[in-house]
N, C-alpha and C positions, 0 to 999 in steps of 0.2 A: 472743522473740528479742531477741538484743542488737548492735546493730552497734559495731563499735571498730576500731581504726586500730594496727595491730603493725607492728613495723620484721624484716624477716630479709633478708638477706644477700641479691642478684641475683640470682645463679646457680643458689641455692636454689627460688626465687620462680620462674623459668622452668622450672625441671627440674619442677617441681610440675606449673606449667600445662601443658606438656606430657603429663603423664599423665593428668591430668582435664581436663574442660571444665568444672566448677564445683570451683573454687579454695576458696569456702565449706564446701563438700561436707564437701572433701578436710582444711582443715584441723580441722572439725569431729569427721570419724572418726578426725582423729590424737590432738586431745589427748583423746577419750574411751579411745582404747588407751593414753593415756600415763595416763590417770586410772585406769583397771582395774589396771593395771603397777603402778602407786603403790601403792595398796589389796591387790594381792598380799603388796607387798614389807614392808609394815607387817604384817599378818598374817603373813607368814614370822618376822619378828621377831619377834614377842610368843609364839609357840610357847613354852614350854617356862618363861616367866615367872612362870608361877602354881604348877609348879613345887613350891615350896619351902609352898606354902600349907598352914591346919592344919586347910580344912573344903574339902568335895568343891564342884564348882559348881553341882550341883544343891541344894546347903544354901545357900549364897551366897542363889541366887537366887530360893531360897522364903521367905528370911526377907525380902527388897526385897519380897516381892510380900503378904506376909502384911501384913494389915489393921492390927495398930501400929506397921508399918513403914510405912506411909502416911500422909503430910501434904501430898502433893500433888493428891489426888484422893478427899476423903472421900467415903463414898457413903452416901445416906441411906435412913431404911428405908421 
């Protein structure tokens, strides 16, 4: 856990505590919905970006995986 110090507006900050009894809680489950939101909204984007490409993605990602495509993880016999 990390403790830190945020500035947000009075009226915000009350209307909050009013809904919760733990203000941590509450802003902890916001920004992971605002972090799911985010990670939607980038994957919405990149739909359709590949698109134009001139090999399928399971070729893509057999030649990353195939063994002279490796230099980050030699494996020995």
């Amino acid at each position: 856990m990390t403790k830190t110090s945020i500035t947000i507006p009075t009226a915000l900050f009350e209307e909050a505590k009013d809904i919760s009894d733990n203000f941590s809680a509450l802003a902890t489950e916001a920004i992971g919905d605002y972090i799911r939101r985010k990670k939607v909204e980038k994957a919405l984007k990149s739909r359709g970006m590949w698109a134009d490409r001139k090999k399928k993605s399971t070729d893509i990602v057999n030649e990353l995986r195939s063994e002279d495509g490796r230099t980050y993880a030699k494996r020995s016999d």
